[in-house]
N, C-alpha and C positions, 0 to 999 in steps of 0.2 A: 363535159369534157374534163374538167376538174375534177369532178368526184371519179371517174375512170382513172387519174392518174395518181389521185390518193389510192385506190383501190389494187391498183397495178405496185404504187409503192411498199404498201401493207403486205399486201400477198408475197413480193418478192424481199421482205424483212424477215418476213417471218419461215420463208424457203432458209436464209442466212442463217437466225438464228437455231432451225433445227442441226440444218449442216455444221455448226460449230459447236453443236452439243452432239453430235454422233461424230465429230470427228475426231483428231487426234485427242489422247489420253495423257495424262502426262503424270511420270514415276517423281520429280522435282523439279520445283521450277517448269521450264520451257523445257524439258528433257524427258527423255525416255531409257532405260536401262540398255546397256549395249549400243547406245551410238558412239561412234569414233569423235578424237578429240574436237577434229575442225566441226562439228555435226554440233557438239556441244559451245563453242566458241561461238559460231553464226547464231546459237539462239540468243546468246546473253547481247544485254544494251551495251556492255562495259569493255573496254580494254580490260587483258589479264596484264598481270602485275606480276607472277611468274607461271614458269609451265616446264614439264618435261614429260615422259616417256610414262609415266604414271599420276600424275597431279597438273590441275593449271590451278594456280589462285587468284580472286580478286579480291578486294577490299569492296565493301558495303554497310549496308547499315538496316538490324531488324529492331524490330518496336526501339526504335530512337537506341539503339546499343551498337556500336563499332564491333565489325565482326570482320571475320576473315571465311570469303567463302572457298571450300575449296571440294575439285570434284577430282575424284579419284575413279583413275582406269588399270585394268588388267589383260594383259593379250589384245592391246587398243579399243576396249569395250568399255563404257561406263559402267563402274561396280558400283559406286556407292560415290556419297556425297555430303560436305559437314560445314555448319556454323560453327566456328569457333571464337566465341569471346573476344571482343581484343581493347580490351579496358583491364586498367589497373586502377586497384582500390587500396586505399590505406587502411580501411575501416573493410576486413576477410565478412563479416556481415554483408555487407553491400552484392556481392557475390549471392551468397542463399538468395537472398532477394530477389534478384537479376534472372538465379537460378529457376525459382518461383513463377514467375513472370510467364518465362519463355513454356513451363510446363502447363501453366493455367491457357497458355493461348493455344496447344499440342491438343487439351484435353476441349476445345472447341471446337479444333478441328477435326480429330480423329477419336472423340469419344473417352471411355472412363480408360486409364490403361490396364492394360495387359497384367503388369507384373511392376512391381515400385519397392525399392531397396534403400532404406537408410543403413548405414554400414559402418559401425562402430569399429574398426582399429585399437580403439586404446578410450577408454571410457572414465579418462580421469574428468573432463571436463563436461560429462554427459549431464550430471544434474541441474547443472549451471545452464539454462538455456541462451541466458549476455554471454556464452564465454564458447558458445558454437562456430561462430566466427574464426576463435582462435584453433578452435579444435581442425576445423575446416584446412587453415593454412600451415599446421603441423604434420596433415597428415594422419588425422585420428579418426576422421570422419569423412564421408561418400555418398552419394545421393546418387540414383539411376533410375530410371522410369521407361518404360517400351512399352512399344503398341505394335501391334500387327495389322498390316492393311495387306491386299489384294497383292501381293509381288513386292513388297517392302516392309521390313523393318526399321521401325522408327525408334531411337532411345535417345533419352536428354539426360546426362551426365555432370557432376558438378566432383570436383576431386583434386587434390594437390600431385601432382608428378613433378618432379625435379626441383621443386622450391620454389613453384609457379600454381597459382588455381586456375582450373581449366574446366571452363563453362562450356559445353559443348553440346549440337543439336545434330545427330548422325540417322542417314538414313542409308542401308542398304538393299541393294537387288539380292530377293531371294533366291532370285533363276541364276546369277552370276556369283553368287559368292563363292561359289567351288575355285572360281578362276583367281580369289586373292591367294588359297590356299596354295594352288598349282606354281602360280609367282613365285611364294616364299620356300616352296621346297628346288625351284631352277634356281634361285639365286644360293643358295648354299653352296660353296664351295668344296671340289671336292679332294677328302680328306686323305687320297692318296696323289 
């Protein structure tokens, strides 16, 4: 009778785990491209931290780094979706690093990339490799890296904007990205 109900339990584990490996796919996270906000809110464990009409964010944490996640929608569809850094360093080094990091764990998952950009601005401090850092938080220097998977592009970003470094791991829907486009041309006001 025992060995019948290991045998019943085994068989109906392993019914489970094929059903969870044929079943849903998922484009990030618990998510899939084009689901509505509440669709993406009920998968996450977390309270959002804010939200409106095109963004909800939470606060989390990837390989032990403070990040800000956030998912971005267009036409109430999930388009795309990003880790964004949210550590301050005094030592603009510490960043490459970080940046480093989050690329070596990208190219585990999703293989060698695509396509990788360092991107010189201003190459006064290029020879200097101690002085990358600085180059980094002036503004002289850019790091980019993308992969192509199945319905998404993935790029990890490292770059100064507005007097702030911004470490960032973005991925979008290929099938949706026409609709960020379609967004930003109805929001333009018009000029009569």
């Amino acid at each position: 009778m025992l060995k019948k109900i290991f045998v019943l339990f085994f068989i109906v584990s392993m019914v489970a785990q094929v059903k969870l490996s044929w079943g849903d796919t998922y484009n990030f996270r618990y998510t899939r491209w084009g689901m509505t906000p509440e669709e993406v809110i009920a998968s996450e464990t977390m309270a959002p931290i804010e939200k409106d009409e095109t963004m909800i964010k939470y606060n989390t944490q990837i390989l032990d780094k403070n990040v800000e996640l956030l998912y971005l929608f267009a036409q109430n569809k999930l388009i795309g979706a990003s880790y964004k850094l949210d550590e301050n360093y005094l030592n603009s080094e510490r960043f490459i690093k970080t940046y480093a990091r989050f690329k070596e764990q990208l190219i585990k998952k999703y293989g060698p990339p695509n396509k990788e950009i360092t991107h010189w601005k201003n190459d006064a401090f290029k020879p200097d490799r101690s002085k990358w850092g600085i180059a980094l938080s002036l503004g002289y220097l850019e790091y980019f890296t993308f992969w192509e998977t199945p319905g998404t592009t993935v790029s990890c970003g490292l770059k100064e904007k507005n007097y702030y470094v911004l470490c960032s791991v973005d991925y979008w829907s290929v099938e949706f990205s026409n609709l960020l486009d379609k967004n930003k041309n109805e929001d333009k006001p018009d000029p009569f």
